[in-house]
N, C-alpha and C positions, 0 to 999 in steps of 0.2 A: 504494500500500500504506500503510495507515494505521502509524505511528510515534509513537513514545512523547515527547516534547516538554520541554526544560527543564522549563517551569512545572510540567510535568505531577511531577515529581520534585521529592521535599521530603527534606531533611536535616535530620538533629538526633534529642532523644529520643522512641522511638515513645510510651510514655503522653503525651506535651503534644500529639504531632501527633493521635493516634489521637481523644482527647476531644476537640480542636479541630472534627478532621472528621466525629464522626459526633453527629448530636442528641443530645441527652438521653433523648429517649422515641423508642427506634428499636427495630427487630427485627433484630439481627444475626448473621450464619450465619458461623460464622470457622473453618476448617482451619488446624490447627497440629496438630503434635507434644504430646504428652502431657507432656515438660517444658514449655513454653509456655501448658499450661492455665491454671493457677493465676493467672501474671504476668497474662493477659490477661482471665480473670476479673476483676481486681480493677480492671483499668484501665478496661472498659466495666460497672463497677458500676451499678448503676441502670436498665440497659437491658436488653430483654430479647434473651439471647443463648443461641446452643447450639454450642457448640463441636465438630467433627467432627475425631477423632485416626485412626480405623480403616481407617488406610489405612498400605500397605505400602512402603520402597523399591521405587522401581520398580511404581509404582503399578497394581494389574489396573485393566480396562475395571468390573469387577463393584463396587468399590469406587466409584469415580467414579458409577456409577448407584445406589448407596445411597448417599452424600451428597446426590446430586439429588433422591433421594425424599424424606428427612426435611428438606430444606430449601423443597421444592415442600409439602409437610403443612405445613409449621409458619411459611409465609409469611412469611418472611425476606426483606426486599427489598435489603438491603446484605451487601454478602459479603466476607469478607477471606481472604484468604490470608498466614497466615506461617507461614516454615520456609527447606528447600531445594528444591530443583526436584521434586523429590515431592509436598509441602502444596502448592506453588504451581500445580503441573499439576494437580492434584486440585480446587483452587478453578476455576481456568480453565474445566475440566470442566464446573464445576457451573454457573456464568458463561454460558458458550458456552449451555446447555441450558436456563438459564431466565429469563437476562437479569436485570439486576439496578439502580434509580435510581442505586448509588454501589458501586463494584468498587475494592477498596484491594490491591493486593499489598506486603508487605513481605520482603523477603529476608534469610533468617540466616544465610548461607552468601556467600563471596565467588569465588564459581565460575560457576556455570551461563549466570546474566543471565536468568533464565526469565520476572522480571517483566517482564522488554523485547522480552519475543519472543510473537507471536502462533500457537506451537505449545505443546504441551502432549503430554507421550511417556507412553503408557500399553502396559501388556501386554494381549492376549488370547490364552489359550491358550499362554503362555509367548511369543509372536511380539510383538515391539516394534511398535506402530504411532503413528506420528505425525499426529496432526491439528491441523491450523489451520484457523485463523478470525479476522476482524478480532476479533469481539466478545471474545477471549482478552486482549484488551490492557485494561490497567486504566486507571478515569480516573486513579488516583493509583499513586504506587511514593514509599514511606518505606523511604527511606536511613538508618539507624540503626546505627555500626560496632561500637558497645558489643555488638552481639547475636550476633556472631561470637566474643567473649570465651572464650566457656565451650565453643566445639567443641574434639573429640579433635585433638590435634597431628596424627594421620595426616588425618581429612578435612579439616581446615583445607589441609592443602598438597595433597590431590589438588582442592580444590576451586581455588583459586590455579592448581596446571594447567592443570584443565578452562578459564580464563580467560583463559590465557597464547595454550593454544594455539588457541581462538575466534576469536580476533586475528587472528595470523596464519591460519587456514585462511579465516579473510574476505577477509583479502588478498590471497593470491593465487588465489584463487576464479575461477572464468568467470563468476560475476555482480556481482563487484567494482564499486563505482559511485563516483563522489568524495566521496558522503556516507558511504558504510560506509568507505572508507579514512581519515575523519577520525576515525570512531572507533577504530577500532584503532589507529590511531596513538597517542591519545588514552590509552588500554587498557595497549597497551606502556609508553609512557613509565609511566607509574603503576608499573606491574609494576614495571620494569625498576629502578627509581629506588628503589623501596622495598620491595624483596622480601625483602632480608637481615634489614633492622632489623623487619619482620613475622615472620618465623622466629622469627629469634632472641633479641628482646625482646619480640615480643608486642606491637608497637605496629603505628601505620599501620595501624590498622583500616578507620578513616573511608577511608583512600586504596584500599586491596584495595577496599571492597566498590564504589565509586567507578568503579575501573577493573573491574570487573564486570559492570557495570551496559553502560558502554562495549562490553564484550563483546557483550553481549545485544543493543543496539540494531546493531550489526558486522553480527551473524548474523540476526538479524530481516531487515535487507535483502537479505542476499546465500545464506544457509544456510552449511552448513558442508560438508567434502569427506572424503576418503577417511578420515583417521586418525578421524574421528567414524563413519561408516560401517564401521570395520572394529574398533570395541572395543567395541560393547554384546555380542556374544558373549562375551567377554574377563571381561567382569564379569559375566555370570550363569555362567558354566562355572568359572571360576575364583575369583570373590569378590570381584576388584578393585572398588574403588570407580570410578565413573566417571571423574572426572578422572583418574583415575590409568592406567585404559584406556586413553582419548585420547594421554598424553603416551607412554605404552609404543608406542602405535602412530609418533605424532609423528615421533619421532628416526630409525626404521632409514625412514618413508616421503620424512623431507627429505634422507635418503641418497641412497634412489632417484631421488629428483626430480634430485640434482646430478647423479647419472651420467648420467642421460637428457641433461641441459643440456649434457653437452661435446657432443651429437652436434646439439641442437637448440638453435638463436639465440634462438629466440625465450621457449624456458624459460631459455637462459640471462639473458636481460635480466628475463623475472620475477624468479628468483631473486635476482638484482639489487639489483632495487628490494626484497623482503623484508630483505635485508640490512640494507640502509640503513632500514628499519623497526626494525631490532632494534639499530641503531649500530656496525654490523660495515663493514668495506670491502670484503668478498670473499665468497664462497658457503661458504666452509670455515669462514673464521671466524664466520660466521652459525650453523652448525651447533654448532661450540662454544659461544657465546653458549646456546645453548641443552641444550647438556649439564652446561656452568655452572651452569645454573639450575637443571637435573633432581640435580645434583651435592649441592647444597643444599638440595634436597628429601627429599635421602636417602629417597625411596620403594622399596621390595623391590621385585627384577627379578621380576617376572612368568613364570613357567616354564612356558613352550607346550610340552606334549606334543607329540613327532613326529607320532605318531598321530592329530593333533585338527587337522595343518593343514590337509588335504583339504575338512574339512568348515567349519572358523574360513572359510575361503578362499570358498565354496560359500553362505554361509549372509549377503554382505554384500550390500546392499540397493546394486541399481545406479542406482539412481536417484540416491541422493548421489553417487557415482561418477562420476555425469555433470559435476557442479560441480567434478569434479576440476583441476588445471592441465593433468593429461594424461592421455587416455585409461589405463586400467590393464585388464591382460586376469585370467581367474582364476588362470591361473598367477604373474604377477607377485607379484597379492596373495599368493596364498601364498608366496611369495620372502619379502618384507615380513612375513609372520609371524612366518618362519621368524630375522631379524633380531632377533626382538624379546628 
């Protein structure tokens, strides 16, 4: 499986990196967000570019094929993607469908890792579908912390979530490999180390987006498992942002996972070792470590209707499931919802 590479990742500010890499006389197709225009107009001044904003959280299929059109008319051979895992699934998109001499992802968000993963989540028909492809990996990913500055305090910390728990759901994953557990490991420490002084002074940017990125290459190898399978409902029925799904899921699913482990050795040694991922000595205290950190996120409980668990329960894609640490049946999930 093709993987994203040191070299392949450049730090610092994106106008030095971005003019660096791209000619003078280019044709370049860049998805970004509408605040982003202007900045990035001015940075490939000279060249001839078209910026594509029309596209949605949670991007349709419909949108992805009209970026590919107006980029396929207007022979664009370099493509950038920046933003959060929306602009960057949206480039991918465009990427994957029509190929590109120089594919740059930059990320403004310190959550998802999407520039490091060779999947790209789009909707059709309101139904999340995931597609991958090597060709979704970029030859470059600009690492720029300054550009996380200006997100809302709420998406800043669910996106930090969505990062947290990436980690660990690689970790204890069934396709866990010793390359994906150096970055999580990698991921965590970052996190862990500097999550307060990012809150609550606004620093550690450079390190968030850093141990993000970690995330992204975690999950590129291995995928992710149930708490990622069981909140993209979460967030379109109810509004949550996505990380903030994920970690609502997270907590009552490392519940269940401990209770399963007094009966089974072999969950219990995973859990184990997550611990000692997170700098806990025990499975209890692992789970605190991580209410700790939801504690400090101060993100609003997520109010699951009784009546929406049947179908919350019904509606998760088993196939992540499978990557689970342990089988889960529809009933359990709905248990697990019903925790949240």
């Amino acid at each position: 499986m093709k993987q994203l590479t040191d070299e392949m990742i450049l730090r610092g500010p994106l106008s030095d990196i971005l003019k660096s890499k791209i000619p003078a006389v280019s044709k370049v197709f860049v998805v970004c967000s509408k605040h982003f225009r202007e900045k990035v107009a001015g940075i490939l001044e000279g060249r001839e570019v078209m910026i594509f904003s029309d596209y949605t959280p949670n991007p349709d299929i419909k949108e992805t094929l009209e970026a590919t059109e107006l980029c396929r008319k207007g022979g664009y051979d370099i493509i950038v993607g920046i933003g959060g895992g929306s602009a960057l699934d949206t480039a991918k998109c465009v990427k994957e469908n029509l190929g590109a001499k120089l594919f740059i992802l930059v990320p403004t968000t310190a959550g998802t890792g999407s520039e490091a993963t060779r999947t790209a989540i789009v909707y059709k028909d309101g139904e999340k579908l995931s597609l991958g492809s090597d060709d979704m990996l970029p030859d470059l990913v600009i690492l720029d912390g300054s550009l996380i500055s200006s997100l809302p305090d709420y998406h800043k910390k669910a996106a930090l979530a969505d990062s947290l728990c990436q980690a660990i759901e690689s970790f204890w994953s069934q396709s866990v490999c010793d390359e994906s557990r150096q970055f999580s490991v990698k991921c965590v420490d970052l996190i862990l180390d500097n999550y307060k002084d990012f809150i609550d002074k606004g620093e550690k940017n450079d390190e968030m987006i850093l141990a993000a990125d970690y995330s992204g290459r975690a999950i590129n190898l291995t995928k992710t498992t149930a708490a990622h399978a069981m909140c993209y409902k979460l967030t379109t029925m109810y509004g949550a942002a996505h990380g903030h799904a994920v970690a609502s899921c997270m907590l009552p699913l490392w519940r269940f996972h401990a209770e399963l482990a007094k009966e089974d050795e072999s969950l219990r040694c995973l859990l184990m070792h997550v611990a000692s991922l997170v700098h806990a000595d025990s499975i209890e205290e692992s789970i605190k470590v991580f209410e700790d950190f939801l504690g400090a996120l101060d993100l609003p409980r997520i109010d699951v209707k009784k009546e929406d668990l049947i179908y919350l329960a019904s509606s998760v894609n088993t196939e992540r499931l499978r990557n689970n640490p342990v089988p889960m049946t529809t009933q359990q999930i709905e248990y697990v919802y019903g925790q949240i």
